[in-house]
C-alpha positions as CSV (number, residue, x, y, z in Angstrom):
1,X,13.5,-31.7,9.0
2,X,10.1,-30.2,9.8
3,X,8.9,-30.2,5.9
4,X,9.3,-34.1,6.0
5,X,7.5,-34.6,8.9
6,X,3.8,-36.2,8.8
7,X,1.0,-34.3,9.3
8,X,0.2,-35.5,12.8
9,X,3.9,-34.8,13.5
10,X,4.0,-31.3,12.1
11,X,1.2,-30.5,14.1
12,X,2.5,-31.3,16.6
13,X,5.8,-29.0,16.0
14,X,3.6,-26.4,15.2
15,X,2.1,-26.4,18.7
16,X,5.2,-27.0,20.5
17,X,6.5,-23.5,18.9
18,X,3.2,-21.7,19.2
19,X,4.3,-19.2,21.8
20,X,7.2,-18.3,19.2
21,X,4.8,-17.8,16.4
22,X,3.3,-14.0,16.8
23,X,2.1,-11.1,14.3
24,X,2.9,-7.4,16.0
25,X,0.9,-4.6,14.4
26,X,2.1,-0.8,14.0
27,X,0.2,2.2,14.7
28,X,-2.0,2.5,11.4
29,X,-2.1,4.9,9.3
30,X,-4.6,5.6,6.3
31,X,-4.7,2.4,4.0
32,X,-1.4,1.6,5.0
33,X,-0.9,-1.5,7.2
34,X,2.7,-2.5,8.9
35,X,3.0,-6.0,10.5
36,X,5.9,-8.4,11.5
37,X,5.4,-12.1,11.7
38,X,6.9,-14.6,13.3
39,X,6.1,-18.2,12.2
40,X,6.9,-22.0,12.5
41,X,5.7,-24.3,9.5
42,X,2.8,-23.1,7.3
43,X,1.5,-20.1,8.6
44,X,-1.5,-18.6,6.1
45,X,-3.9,-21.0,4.2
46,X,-4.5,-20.5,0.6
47,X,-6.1,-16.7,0.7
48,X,-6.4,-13.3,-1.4
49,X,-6.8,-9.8,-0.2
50,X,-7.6,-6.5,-2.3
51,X,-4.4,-4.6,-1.3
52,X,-0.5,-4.9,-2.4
53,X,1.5,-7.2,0.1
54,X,5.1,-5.9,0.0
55,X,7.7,-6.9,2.7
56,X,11.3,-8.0,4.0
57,X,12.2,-11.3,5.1
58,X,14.4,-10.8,8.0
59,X,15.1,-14.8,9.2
60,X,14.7,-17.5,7.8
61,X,13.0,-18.7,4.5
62,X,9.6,-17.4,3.3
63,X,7.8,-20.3,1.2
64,X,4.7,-19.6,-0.2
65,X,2.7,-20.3,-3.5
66,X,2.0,-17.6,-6.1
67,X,0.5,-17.9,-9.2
68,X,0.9,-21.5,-10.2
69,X,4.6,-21.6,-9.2
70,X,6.4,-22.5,-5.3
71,X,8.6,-19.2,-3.9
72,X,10.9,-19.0,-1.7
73,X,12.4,-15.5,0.1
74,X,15.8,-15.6,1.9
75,X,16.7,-12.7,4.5
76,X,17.5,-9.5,2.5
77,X,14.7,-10.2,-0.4
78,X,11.8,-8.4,-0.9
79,X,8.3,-10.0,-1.7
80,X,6.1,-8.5,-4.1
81,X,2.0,-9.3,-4.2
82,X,-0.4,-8.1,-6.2
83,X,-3.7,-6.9,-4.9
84,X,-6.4,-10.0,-5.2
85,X,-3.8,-12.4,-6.0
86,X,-4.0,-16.1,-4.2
87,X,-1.4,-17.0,-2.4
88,X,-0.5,-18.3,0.9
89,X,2.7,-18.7,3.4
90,X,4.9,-20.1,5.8
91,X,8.6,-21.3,7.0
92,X,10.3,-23.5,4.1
93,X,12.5,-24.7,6.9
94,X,12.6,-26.0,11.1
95,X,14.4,-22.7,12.2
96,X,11.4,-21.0,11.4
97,X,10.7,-17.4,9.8
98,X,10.4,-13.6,10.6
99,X,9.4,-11.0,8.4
100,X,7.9,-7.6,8.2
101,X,5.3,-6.5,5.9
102,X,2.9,-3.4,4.8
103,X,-0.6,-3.6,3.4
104,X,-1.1,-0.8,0.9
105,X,-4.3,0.2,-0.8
106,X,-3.8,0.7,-4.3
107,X,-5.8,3.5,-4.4
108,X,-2.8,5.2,-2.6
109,X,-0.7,4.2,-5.7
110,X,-2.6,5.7,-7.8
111,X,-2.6,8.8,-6.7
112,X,1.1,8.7,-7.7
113,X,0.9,7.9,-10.8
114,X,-1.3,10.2,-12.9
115,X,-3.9,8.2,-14.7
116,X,-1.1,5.3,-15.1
117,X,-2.5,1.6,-14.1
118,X,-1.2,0.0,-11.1
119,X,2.2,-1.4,-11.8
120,X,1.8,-5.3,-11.8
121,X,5.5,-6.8,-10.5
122,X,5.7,-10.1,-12.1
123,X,8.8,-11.4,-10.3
124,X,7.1,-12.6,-6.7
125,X,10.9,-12.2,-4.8
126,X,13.0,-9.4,-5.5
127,X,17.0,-8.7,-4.7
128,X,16.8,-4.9,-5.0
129,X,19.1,-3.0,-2.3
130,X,17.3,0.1,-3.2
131,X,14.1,-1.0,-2.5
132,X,14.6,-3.0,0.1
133,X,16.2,-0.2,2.0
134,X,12.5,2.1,1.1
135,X,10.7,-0.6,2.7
136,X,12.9,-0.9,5.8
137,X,12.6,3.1,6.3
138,X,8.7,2.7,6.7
139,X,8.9,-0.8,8.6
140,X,11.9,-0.5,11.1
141,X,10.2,1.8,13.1
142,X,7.5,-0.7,13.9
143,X,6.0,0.8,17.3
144,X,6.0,4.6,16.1
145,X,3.4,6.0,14.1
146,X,4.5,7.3,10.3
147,X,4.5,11.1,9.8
148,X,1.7,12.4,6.9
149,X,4.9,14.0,5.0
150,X,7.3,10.8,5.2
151,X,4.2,8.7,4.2
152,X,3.8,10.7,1.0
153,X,7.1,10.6,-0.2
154,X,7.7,7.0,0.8
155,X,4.7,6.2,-1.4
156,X,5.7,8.5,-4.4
157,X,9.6,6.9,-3.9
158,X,7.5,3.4,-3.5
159,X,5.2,3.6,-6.7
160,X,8.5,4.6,-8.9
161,X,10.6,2.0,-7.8
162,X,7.6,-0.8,-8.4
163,X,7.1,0.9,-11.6
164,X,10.8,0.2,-12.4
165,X,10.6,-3.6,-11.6
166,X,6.9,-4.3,-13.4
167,X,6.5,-5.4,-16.5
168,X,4.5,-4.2,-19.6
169,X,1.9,-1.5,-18.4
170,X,-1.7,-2.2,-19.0
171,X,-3.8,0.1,-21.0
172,X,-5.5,2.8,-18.9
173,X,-8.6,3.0,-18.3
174,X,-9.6,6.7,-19.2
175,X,-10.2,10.0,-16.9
176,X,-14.5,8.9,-17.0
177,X,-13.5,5.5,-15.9
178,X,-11.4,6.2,-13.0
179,X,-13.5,8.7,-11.8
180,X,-16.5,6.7,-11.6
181,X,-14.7,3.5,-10.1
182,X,-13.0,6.7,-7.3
183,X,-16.2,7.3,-6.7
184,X,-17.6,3.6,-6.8
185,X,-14.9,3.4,-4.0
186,X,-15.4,6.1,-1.7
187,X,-19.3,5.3,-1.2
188,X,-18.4,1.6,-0.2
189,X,-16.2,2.8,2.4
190,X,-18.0,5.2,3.5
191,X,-21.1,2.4,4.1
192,X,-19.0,-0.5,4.5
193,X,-20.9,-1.9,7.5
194,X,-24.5,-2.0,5.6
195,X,-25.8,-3.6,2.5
196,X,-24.7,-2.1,-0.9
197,X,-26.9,-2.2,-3.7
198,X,-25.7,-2.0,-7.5
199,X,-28.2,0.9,-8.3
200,X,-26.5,3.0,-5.5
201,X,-23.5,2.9,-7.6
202,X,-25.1,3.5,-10.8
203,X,-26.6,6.4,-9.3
204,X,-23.4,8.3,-8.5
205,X,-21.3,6.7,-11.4
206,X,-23.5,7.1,-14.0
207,X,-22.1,4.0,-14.8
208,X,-24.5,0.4,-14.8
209,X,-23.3,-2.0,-12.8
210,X,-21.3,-4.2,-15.3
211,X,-19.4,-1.8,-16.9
212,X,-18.7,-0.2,-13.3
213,X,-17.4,-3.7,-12.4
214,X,-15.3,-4.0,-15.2
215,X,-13.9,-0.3,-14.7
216,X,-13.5,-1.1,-10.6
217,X,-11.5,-3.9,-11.3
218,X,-9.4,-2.5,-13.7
219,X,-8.2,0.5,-11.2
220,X,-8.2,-1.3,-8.2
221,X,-7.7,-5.0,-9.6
222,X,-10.7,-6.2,-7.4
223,X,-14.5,-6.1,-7.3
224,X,-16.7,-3.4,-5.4
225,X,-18.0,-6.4,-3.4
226,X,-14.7,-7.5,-2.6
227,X,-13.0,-4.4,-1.8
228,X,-16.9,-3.7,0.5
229,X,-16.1,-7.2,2.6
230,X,-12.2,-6.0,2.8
231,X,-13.3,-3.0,4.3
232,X,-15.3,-4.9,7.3
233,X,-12.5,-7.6,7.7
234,X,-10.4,-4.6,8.1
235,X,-12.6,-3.5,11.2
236,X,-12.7,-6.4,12.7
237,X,-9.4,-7.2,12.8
238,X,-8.8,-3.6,14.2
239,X,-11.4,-5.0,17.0
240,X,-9.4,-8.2,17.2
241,X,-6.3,-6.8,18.1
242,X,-8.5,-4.2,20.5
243,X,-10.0,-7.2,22.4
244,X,-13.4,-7.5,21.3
245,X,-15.2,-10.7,21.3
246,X,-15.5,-12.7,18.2
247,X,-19.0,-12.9,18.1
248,X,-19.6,-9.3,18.7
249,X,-17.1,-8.3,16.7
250,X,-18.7,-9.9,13.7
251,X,-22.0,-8.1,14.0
252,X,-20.2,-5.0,14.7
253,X,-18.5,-5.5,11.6
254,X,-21.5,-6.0,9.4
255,X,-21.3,-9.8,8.9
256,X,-25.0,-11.6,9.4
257,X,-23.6,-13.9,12.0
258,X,-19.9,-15.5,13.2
259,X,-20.0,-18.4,10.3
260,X,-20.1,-15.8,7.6
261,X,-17.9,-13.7,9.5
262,X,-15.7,-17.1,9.5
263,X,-15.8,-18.0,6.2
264,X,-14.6,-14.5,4.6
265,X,-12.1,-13.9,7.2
266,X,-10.3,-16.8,6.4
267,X,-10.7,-16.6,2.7
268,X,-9.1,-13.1,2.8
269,X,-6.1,-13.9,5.7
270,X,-5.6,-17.9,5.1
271,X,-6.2,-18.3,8.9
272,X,-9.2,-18.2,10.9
273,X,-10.5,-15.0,13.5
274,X,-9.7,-17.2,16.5
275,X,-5.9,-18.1,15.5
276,X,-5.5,-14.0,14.3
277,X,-6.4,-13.3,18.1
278,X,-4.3,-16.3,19.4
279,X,-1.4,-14.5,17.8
280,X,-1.7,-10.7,17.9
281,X,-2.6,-11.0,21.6
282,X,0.1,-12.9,22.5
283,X,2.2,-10.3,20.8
284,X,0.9,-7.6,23.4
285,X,3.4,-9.9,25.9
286,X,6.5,-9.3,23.8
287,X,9.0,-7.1,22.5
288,X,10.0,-7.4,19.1
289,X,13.3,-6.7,17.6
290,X,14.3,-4.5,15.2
291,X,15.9,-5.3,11.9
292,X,19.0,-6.7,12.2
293,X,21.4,-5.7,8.5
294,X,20.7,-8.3,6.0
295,X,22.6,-7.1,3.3
């Protein structure tokens, strides 16, 4: 079996399957990112991104470690992340793993739920037909773009059914508050590629900067200077899958040079830029298939 395999040795299986291992992007849409993976032993070092990671295992098993405890997915179960949450991922057997998976901005969320605080799902692997099913609508059509109106009502069916499944809410954080970190939010995406300085966002919060931090992280359970280096990574893997150079790609970005570029992009993914074009180019070369029924 693979997982009793040496390291030398599972290296070595992991480059023997390397032209089965692939990650195919959709068409993207407003904070809203659809991929499917294929993978071979560990995929995703140890990382955390500022966005909900929700998705279907279709083959295989899904083995990853989320707060403080091993999971495993079987085809027809649903994974549930939390935005800024460490984890990471992979195949917990030889036969390998496919999946499919959507990126969602909490700030999409939110809009859905009137004030309420993101929904927090404390059950990593869920067996939930229903859901399952809402997820499959938006990710079986993998190579068309999503409508504006079937985007909305998947989200507001979405943030109900997530609601349903978390666990005690946390307190809200006020109309002020939200505004302030809406705002907060909008001017860092609006300048992601440039240096941010806390007085710009006490200027059009009103807010200083430590009570806007708490605030931020409270509606979108991650810092401004996270969700400001999310934004570029985001770029650049857009460039990435476009072709772009790495090196240029990191300037372009608004990283100071291709270490710090590097050293983010691998903190936020769990794999480096160079492995993330190894595997979304070689996608170009292939058809994927659609969702077989895994009920």
């Amino acid at each position: 079996m693979a997982h009793g395999l040496g390291g030398k040795a599972l290296e070595g299986l992991e480059r023997s399957c390397a032209a089965d291992d692939r990650v195919v992007s959709a068409p993207g849409g407003a904070g809203l990112e659809r991929i499917e993976a294929r993978f071979h032993g560990n995929a995703f070092d140890l990382h955390r991104h500022d966005t909900y990671a929700i998705g279907v295992t279709l083959d295989g098993v899904q083995r990853f470690h989320y707060r403080g405890a091993v999971q495993h997915s079987l085809p027809g179960q649903v994974i549930v992340l939390h935005p800024d949450e460490l984890h990471d991922g992979g195949a917990g057997t030889e036969d390998g793993l496919r999946y499919r998976i959507l990126y969602l901005e909490p700030s999409l969320l939110l809009d859905c739920l009137n004030g309420a605080p993101l929904p927090f799902v404390r059950d990593a692997v869920v067996n939930d037909p229903t859901l399952r099913g809402t997820l499959l609508s938006a990710l079986a059509p993998l190579d068309e773009e999503l409508d504006d109106l079937f985007v909305a009502a998947f989200i507001a069916q979405l943030a109900q059914q997530l609601k349903r499944h978390a666990g005690q809410p946390a307190k809200p954080t006020g109309t002020v508050a939200w505004r302030a970190a809406a705002l907060a939010r909008d001017y860092l995406e609006e300048n992601a590629e440039r240096p941010v300085r806390s007085d710009e966002l006490e200027a059009i919060t009103g807010l200083d900067r430590y009570a806007l931090s708490r605030h931020f992280r409270a509606t979108y359970s991650t810092s401004p200077h996270r969700f400001l280096v999310m934004r570029r990574l985001q770029r650049a893997r857009r460039m990435i899958e476009a072709g772009e150079p790495l090196a240029e790609t990191a300037v372009a970005a608004g990283f100071s040079d291709q270490s710090h570029f590097n050293r983010h992009f691998k903190k936020a993914f769990g794999l480096t830029p160079g492995r993330w074009a190894t595997l979304v180019r070689g996608a170009t070369r292939s058809v994927v298939a659609q969702p077989r029924d895994v009920r």
